[in-house]
C-alpha positions in Angstrom: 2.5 -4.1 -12.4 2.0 -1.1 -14.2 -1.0 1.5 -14.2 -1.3 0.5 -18.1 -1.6 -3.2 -17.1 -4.4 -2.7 -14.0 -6.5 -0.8 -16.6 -6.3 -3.8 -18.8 -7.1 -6.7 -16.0 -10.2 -3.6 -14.8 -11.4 -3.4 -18.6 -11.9 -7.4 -18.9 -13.0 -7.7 -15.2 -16.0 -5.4 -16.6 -17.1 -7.1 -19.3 -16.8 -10.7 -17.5 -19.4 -9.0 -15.3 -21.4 -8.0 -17.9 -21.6 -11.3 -19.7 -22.6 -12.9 -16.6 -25.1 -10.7 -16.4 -27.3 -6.9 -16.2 -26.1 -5.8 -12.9 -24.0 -2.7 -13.1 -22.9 -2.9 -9.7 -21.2 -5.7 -9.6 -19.2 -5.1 -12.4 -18.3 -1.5 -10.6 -17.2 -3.7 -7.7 -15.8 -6.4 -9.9 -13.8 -4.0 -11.6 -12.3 -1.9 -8.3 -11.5 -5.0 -6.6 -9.3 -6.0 -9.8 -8.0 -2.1 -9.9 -7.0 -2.4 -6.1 -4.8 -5.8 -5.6 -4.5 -5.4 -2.0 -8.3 -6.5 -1.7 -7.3 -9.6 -2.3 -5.0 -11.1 0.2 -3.9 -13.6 -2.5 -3.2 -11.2 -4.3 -1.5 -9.1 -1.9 0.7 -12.4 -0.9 2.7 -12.2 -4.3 2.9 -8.8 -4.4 5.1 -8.8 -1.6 7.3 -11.1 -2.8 7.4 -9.4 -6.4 8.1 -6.3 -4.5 11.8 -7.7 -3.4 12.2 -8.0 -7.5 9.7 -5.6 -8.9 10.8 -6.2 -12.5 9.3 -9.7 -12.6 5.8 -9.4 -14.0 5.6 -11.0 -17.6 2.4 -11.1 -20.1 4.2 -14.7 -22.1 3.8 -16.1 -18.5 0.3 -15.6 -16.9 -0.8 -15.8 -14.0 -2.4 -19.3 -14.0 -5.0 -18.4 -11.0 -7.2 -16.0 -13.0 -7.3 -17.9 -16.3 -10.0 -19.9 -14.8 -12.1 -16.6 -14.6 -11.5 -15.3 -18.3 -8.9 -12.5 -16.7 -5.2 -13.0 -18.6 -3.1 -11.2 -16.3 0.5 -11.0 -16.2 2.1 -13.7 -14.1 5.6 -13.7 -12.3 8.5 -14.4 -14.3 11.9 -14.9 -12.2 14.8 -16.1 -12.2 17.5 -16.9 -9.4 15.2 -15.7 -6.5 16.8 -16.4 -3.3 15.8 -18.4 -0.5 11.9 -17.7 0.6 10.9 -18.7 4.9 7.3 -20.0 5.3 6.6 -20.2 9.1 3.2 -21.7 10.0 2.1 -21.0 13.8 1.1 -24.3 15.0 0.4 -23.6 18.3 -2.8 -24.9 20.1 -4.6 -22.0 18.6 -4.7 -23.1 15.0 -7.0 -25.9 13.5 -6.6 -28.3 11.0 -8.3 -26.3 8.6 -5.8 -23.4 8.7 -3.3 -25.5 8.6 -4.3 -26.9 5.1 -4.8 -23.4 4.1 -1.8 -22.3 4.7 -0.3 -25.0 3.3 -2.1 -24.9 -0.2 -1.3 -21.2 -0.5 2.5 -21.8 0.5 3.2 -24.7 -2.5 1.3 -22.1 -4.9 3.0 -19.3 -3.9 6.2 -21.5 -4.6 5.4 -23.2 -7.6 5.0 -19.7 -8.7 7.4 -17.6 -7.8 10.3 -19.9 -8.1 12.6 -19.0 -5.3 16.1 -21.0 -5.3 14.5 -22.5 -2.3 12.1 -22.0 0.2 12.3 -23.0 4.5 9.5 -24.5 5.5 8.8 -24.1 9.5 6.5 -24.4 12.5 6.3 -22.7 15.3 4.5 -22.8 18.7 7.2 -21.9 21.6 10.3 -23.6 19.7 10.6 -23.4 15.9 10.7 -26.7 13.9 12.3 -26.9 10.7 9.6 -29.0 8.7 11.8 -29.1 5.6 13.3 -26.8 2.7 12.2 -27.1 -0.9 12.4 -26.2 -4.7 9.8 -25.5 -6.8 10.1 -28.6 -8.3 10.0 -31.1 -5.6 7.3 -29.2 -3.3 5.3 -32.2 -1.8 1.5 -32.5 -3.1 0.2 -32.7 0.8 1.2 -31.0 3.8 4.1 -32.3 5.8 2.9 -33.5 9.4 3.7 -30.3 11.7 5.1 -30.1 14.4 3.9 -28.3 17.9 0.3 -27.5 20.0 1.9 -25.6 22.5 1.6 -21.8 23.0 2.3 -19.3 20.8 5.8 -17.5 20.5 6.6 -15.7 17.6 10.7 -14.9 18.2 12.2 -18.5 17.8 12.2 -19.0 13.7 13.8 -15.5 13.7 16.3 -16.8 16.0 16.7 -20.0 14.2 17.1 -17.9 11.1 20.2 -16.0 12.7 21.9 -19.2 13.7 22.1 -20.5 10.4 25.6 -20.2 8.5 23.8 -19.1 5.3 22.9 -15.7 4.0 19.9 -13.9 4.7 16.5 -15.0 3.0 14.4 -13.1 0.6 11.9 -12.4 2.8 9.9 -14.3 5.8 6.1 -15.0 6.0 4.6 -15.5 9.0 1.2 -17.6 8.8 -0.4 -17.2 12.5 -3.6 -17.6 14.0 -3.6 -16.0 16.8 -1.6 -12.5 16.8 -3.0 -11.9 20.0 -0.8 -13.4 22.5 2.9 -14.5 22.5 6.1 -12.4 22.8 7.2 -9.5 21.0 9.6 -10.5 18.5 12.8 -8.7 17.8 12.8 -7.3 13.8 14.9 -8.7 11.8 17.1 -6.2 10.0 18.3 -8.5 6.9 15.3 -9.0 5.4 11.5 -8.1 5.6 8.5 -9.9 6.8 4.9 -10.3 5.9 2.1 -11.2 8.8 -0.8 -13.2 7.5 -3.6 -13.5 10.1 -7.5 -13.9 10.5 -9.4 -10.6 9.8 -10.7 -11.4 13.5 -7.8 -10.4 14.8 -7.2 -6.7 15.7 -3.7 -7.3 16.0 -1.0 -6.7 13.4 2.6 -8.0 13.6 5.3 -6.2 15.8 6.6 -5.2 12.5 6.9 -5.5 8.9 3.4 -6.1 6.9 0.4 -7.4 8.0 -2.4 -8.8 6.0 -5.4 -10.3 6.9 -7.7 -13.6 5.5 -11.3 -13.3 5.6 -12.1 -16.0 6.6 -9.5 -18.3 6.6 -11.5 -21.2 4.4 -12.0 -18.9 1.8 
């Protein structure tokens, strides 16, 4: 997105804040958090798949998660985006909860961005391959995963590299615990993005990290 089009979202941000009523403050803070994307992880999440086509913000198609709010912001708009890998940890360390999260925000992301297809995995020591998906036949609840062991992060990578196909787009790797597990090997085909708890000091081995606070919200 361009500096011309954050200046836009910031502008209507302000006066959102200013209908809702007389506190300056929170319109300041309104408006930075709409200036600065990466405060909002969501945000942050389709930015980094944008990034692999950074041409692909378009005003005709909005982005349908801030309409609700009164902010029209441009949406993604692409076409022939490769193949997008989703691995959820489902080690013993992550809830139900997360789970659903994780899923909810996957199918968005998706149904979105429009890859040519998207892996869907689980990992806790072995890497399950939960299904792979179009945007147009993404399932409406979470698959049942597979897993509640411990928690090692190499194996989708692996399972990735074994695959007779070409590389994906990119990998996101939804985990709850960056804490423990093995130190996986970077892959040099294609980048990754970490998404963890913000109670986790932790960041991935490589790539990006980004952190939910907390993870219901």
């Amino acid at each position: 997105m361009t500096a011309e089009d954050w200046k836009i979202a910031t502008e209507q941000a302000s006066r959102i804040c200013q209908k809702a009523g007389n506190d300056p403050g929170a319109a300041g803070r309104m408006a930075k958090a709409t200036h600065e994307p990466d405060t909002d992880w969501r945000g942050e999440l389709q930015e980094f798949i944008v990034h692999q086509t950074p041409s692909d913000y378009s005003w005709s198609t909005p982005n349908r998660r801030h309409i609700a709010n009164g902010l029209y912001l441009p949406g993604i708009h692409k076409e022939n985006l490769g193949t997008i890998v989703w691995v959820t940890d489902s080690s013993g360390s992550i809830d139900d909860k997360a789970l659903s999260l994780g899923w909810a925000e996957f199918a968005t992301l998706v149904r979105e961005c429009r890859p040519e297809k998207v892996l869907y995995l689980s990992c806790d020591t072995v890497a399950h391959l939960i299904g792979e998906y179009t945007p147009d036949d993404m399932p409406d609840t979470p698959p049942a995963h597979k897993g509640g062991g411990g928690t090692w992060f190499q194996p989708p990578f692996d399972f990735i590299a074994k695959r007779d196909e070409e590389p994906p787009v990119c990998l996101l790797y939804y985990s709850a615990d960056m804490e423990n597990g093995d130190k996986p090997t970077e892959p040099e085909e294609y980048p990754v993005l970490w998404i963890a708890p913000i109670s986790c000091r932790k960041s991935g081995a490589f790539g990006k990290t980004i952190r939910i606070d907390p993870w219901g919200n």
